[in-house]
KEPASE-980795 format. One record per residue (C-alpha): residue in one letter; x, y, z. Coordinates in pm, 1 decimal. Layout:
BEGIN
<r 'a'; <X; Y; Z>>
...
END
This chain:
BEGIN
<r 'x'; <9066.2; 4083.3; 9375.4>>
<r 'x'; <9447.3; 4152.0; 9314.6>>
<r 'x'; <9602.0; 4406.8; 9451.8>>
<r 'x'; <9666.6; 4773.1; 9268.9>>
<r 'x'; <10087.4; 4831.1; 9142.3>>
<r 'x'; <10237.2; 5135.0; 9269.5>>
<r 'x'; <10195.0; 5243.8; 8924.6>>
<r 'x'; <9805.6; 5218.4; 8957.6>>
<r 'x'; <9748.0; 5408.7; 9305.5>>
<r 'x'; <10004.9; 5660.8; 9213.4>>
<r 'x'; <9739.7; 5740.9; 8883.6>>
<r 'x'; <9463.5; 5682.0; 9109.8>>
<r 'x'; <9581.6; 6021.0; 9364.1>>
<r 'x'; <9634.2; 6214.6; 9072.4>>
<r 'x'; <9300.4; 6170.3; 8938.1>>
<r 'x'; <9117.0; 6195.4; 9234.4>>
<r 'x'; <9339.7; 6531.1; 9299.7>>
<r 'x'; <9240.9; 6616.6; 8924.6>>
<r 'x'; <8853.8; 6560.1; 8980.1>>
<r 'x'; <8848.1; 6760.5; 9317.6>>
<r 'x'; <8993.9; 7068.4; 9181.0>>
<r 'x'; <8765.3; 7065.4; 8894.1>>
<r 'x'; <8500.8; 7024.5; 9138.1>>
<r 'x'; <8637.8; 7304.3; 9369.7>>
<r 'x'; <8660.9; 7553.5; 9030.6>>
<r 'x'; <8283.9; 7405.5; 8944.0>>
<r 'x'; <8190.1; 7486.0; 9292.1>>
<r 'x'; <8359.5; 7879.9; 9274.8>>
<r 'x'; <8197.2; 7943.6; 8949.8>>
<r 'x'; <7844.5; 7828.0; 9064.6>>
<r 'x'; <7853.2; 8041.9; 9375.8>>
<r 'x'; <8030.5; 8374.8; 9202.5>>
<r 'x'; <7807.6; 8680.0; 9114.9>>
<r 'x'; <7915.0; 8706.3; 8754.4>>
<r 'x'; <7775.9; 8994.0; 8679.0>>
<r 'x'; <7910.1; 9172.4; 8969.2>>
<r 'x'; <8265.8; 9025.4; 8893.7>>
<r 'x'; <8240.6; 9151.2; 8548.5>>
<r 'x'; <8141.0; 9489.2; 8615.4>>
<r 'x'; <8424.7; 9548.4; 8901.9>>
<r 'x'; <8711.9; 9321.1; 8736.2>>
<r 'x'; <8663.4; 9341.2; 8387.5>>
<r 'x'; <8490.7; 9658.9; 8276.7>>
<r 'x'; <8555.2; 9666.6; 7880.5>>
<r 'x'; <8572.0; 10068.2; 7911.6>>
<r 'x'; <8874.6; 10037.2; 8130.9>>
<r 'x'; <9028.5; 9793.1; 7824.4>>
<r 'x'; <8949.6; 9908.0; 7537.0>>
<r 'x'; <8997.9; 10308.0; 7648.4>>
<r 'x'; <9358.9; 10291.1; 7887.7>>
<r 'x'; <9546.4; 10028.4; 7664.1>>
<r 'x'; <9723.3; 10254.2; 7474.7>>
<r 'x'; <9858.1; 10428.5; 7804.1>>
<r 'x'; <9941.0; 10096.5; 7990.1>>
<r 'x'; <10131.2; 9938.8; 7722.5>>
<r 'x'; <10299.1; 10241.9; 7550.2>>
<r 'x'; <10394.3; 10441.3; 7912.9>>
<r 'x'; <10333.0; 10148.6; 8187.9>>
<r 'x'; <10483.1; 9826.2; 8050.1>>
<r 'x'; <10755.6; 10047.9; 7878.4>>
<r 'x'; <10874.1; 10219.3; 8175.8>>
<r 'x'; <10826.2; 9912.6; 8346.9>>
<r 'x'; <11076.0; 9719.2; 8138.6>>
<r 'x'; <11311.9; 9997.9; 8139.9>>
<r 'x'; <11347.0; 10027.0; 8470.0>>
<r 'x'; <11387.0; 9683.2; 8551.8>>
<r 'x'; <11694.9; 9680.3; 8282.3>>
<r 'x'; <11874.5; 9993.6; 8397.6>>
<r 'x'; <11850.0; 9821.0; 8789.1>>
<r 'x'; <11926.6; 9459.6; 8683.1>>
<r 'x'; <12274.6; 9560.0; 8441.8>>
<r 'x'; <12377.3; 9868.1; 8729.5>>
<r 'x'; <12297.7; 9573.9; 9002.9>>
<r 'x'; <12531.8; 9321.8; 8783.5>>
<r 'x'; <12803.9; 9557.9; 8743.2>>
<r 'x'; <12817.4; 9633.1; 9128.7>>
<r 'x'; <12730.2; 9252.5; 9256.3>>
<r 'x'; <13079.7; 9204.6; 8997.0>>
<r 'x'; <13269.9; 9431.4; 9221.0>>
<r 'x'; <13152.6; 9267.3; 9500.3>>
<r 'x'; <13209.9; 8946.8; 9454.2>>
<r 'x'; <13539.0; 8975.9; 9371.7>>
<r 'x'; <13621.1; 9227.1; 9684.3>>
<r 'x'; <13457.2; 8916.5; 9853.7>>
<r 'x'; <13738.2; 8659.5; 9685.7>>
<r 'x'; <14038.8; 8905.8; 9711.5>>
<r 'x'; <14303.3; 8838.8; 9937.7>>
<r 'x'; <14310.9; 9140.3; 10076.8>>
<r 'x'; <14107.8; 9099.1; 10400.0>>
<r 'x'; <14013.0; 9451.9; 10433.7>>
<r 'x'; <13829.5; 9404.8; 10081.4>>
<r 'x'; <13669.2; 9114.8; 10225.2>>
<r 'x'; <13524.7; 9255.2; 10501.8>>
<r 'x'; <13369.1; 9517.5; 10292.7>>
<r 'x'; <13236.3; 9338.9; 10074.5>>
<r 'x'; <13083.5; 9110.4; 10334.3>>
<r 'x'; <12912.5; 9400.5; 10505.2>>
<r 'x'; <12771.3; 9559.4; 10240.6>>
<r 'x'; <12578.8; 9233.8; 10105.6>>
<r 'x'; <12493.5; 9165.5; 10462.9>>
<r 'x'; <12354.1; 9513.1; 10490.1>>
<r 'x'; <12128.8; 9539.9; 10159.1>>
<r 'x'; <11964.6; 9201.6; 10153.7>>
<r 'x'; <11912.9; 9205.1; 10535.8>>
<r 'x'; <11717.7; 9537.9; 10450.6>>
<r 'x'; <11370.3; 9600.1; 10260.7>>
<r 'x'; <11403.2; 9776.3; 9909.1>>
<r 'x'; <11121.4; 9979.2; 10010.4>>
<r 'x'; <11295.8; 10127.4; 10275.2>>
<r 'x'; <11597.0; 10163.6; 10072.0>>
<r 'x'; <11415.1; 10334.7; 9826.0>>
<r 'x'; <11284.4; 10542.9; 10100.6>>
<r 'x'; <11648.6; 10635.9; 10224.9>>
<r 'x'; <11775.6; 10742.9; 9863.6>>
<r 'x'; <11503.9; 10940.4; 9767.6>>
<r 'x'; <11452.0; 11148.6; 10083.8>>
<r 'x'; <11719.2; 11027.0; 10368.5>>
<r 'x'; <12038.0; 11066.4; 10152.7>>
<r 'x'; <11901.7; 11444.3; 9989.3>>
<r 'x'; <11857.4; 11535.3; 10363.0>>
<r 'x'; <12120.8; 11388.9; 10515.9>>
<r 'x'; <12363.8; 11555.3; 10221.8>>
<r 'x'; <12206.8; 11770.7; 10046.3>>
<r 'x'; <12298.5; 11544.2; 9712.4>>
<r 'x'; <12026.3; 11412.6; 9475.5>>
<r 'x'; <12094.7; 11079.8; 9212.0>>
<r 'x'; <12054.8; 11191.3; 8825.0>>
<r 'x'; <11728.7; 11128.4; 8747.5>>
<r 'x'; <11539.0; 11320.1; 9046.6>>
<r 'x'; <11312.2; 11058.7; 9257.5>>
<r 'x'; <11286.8; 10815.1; 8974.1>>
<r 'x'; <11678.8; 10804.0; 8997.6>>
<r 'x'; <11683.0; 10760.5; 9333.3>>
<r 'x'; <11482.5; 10478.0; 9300.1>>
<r 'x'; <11657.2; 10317.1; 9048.0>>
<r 'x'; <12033.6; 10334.7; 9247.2>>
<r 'x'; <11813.7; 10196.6; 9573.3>>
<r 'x'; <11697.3; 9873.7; 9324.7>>
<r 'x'; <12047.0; 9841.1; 9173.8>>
<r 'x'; <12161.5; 9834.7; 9538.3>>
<r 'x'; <11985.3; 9566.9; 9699.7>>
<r 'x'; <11992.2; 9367.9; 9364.6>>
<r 'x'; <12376.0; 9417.5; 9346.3>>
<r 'x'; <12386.0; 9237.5; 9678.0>>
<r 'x'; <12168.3; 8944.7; 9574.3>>
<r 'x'; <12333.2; 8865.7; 9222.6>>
<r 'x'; <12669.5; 8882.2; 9415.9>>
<r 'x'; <12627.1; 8620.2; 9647.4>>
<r 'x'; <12490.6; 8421.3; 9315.6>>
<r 'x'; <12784.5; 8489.9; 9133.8>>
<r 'x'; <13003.9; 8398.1; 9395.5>>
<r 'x'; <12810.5; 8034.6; 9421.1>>
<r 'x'; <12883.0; 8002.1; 9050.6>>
<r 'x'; <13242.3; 8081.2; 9063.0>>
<r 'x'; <13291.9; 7805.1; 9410.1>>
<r 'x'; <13141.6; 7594.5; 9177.4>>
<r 'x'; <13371.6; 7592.0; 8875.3>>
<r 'x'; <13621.9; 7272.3; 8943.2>>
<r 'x'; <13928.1; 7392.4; 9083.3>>
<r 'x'; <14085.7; 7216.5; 8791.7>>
<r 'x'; <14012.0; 7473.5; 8594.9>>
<r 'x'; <14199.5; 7786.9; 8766.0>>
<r 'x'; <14513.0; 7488.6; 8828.7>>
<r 'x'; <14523.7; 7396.8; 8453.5>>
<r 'x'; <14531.6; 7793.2; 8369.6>>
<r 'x'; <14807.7; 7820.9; 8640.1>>
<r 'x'; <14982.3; 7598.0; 8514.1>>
<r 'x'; <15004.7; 7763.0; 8154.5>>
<r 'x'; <15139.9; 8061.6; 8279.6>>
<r 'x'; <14806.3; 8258.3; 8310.6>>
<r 'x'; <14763.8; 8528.7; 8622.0>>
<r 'x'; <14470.7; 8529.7; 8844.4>>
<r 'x'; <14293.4; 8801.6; 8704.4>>
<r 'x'; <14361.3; 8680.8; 8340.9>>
<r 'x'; <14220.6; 8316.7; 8512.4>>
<r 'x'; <13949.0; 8470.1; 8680.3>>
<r 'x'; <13815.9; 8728.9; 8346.5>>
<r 'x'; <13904.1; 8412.0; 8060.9>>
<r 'x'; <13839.3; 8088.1; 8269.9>>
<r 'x'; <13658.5; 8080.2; 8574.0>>
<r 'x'; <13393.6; 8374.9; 8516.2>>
<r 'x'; <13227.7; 8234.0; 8172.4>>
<r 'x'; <13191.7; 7889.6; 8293.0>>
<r 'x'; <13024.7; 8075.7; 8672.4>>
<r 'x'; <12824.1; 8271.2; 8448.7>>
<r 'x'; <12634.8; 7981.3; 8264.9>>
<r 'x'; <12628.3; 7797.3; 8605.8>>
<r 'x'; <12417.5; 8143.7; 8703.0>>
<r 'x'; <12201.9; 8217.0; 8432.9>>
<r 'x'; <11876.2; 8043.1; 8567.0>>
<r 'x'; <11943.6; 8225.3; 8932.8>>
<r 'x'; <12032.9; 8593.6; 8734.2>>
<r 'x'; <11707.8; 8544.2; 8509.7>>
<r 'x'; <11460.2; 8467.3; 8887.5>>
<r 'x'; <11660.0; 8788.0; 9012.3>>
<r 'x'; <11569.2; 8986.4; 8670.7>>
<r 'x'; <11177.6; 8870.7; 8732.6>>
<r 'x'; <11208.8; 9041.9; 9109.9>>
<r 'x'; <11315.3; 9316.8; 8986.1>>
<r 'x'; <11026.1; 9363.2; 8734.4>>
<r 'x'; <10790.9; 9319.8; 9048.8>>
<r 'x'; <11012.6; 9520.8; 9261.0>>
<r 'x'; <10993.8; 9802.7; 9026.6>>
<r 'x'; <10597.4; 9876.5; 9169.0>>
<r 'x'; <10774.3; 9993.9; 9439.1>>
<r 'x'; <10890.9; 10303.1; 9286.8>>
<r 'x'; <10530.7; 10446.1; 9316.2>>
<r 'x'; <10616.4; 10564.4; 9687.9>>
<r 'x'; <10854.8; 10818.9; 9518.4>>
<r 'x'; <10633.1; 11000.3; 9305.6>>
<r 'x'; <10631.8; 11014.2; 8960.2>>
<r 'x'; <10530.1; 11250.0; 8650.6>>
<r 'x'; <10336.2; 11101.6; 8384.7>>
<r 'x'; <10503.6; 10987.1; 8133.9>>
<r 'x'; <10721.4; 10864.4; 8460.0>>
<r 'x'; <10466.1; 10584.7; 8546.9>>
<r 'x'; <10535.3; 10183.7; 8568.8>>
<r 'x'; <10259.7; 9925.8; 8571.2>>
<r 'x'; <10137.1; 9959.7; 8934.5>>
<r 'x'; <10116.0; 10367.9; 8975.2>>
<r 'x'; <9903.0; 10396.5; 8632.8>>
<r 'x'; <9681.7; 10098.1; 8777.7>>
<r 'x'; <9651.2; 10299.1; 9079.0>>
<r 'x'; <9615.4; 10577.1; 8862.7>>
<r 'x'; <9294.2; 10463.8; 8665.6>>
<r 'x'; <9127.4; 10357.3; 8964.1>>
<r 'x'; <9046.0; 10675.1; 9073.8>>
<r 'x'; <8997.7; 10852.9; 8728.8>>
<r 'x'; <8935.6; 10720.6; 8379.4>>
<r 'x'; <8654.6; 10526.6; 8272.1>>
<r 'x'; <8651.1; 10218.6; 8488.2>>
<r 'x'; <8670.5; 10419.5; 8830.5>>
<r 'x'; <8554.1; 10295.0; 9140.7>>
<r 'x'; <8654.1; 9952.5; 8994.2>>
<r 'x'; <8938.6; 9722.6; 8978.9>>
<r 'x'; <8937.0; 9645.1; 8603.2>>
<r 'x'; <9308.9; 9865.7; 8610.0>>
<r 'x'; <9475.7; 9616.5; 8835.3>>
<r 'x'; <9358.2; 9347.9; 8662.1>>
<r 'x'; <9507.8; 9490.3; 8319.4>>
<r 'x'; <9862.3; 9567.2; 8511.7>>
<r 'x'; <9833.0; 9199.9; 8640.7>>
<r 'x'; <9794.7; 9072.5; 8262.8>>
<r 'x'; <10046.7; 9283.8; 8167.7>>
<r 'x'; <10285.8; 9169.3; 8443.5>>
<r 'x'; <10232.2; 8843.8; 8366.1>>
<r 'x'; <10282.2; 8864.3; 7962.0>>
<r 'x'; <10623.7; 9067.0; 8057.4>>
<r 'x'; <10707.2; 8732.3; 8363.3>>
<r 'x'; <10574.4; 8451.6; 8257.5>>
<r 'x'; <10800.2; 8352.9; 7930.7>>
<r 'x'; <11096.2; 8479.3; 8145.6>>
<r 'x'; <11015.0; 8195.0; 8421.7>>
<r 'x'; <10964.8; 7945.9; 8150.8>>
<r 'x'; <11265.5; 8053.6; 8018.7>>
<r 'x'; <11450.0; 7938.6; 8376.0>>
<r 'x'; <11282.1; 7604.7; 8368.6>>
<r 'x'; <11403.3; 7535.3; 8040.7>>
<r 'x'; <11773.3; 7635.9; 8143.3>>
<r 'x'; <11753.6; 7439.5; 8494.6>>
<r 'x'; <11633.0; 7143.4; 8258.2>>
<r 'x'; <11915.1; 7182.9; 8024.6>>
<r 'x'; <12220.1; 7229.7; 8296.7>>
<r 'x'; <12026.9; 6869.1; 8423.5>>
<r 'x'; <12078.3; 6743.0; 8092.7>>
<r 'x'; <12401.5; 6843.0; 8072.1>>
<r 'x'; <12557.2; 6711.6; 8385.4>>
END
């Protein structure tokens, strides 16, 4: 009998991998109560009758929130990072602590600290109330993340680059805005996009502030609906915030696979 090609037992694991995860999935759907699953997960009352409020409040603020954090978080983790490259050590320092600081620490505690600690401490309040608070603690810790991204984008621009512009008689902030920063900024993009998808789960954090309703992301309306509404008592509003979470994620981390694939193209 000859002997299988790599080829051949290579297709061989994957099918037998293929066939014992159908089997597994066969196995689950055998053994589930269906009826019980329906009734608990996927109650059509808590569909067909909270929709409107999900997509039109939920999702909404949802999305909005994760925009105001990810551009404030941007602008800051810009400041940073160049603090972190100045010559001036003092600036350096600074900036090292403060990233240090934020992404050593949980955003839930930092959310935590701005809505209650820092009104406390100070007596002084973000615009916005709680919900503001929130937002500054998100664009804190994500302006700490994205900076350390944008500075491995910028140490990987060829030094070339900032020589060549040197040696036309450009500065190093006119270097640094015109040459180095749009080529670290497409080097970034896939990293920036995973950070924007955190953010749009880190926003269910916000529900430890308290919010009014028209206030509400994804997770506190979820919450919400599961102890009022039609489908209380169940879990059919989770499993609509999940959908929805999903629908807003998913294309975004397709989106990143299709830019890592075309910066591997490209090199």
């Amino acid at each position: 009998m000859p002997s299988l090609t790599r080829t051949q037992r290579q297709r061989g694991v994957r099918l037998s991998l293929y066939a014992l995860f159908v089997l597994l999935v066969g196995g689950l759907v055998l053994v589930a109560d269906r009826e019980a699953i329906a009734s608990n997960f996927f109650m059509r009352e808590g569909f067909t009758e909270n929709w409107q409020d999900f997509v039109t409040v939920g999702a909404r603020n949802t999305v909005l929130y994760t925009l105001i954090s990810f551009v404030g978080g941007f602008v800051l983790a810009l400041v940073l990072v160049l603090m972190k490259l100045a010559p001036i050590a003092p600036f350096r320092w600074m900036a090292t602590a403060y990233i240090e600081l934020f992404r050593g620490l949980p955003a839930l505690v930092v959310i935590l600290f701005m809505a209650f600690g820092v009104p406390i401490a100070f007596g002084w309040r973000p615009p916005g109330g709680t919900i503001g608070a929130g937002l500054v603690a998100l664009m804190l810790v994500a302006g700490a993340y994205m900076a350390e991204t944008l500075r491995a984008g910028i140490e990987a621009v060829p030094k070339g680059q900032t020589e060549a512009a040197r040696s036309l008689g450009m500065n190093g902030p006119w270097t640094m805005a015109t040459v180095v920063m749009p080529q670290a900024l497409r080097i970034v993009v896939p990293p920036l996009t995973n950070e924007l998808v955190i953010l749009i789960k880190d926003t269910s954090l916000l529900f430890v502030v308290g919010m009014a309703v028209n206030e509400k992301e994804l997770t506190t309306m979820a919450r919400d609906f599961m102890t009022s509404g039609p489908s209380t008592g169940t879990a059919t509003s989770l499993v609509f915030a999940c959908l929805l979470y999903l629908a807003i994620t998913l294309p975004l981390t397709q989106l990143v696979a299709w830019l890592e694939r075309r910066q591997k193209r490209s090199r």
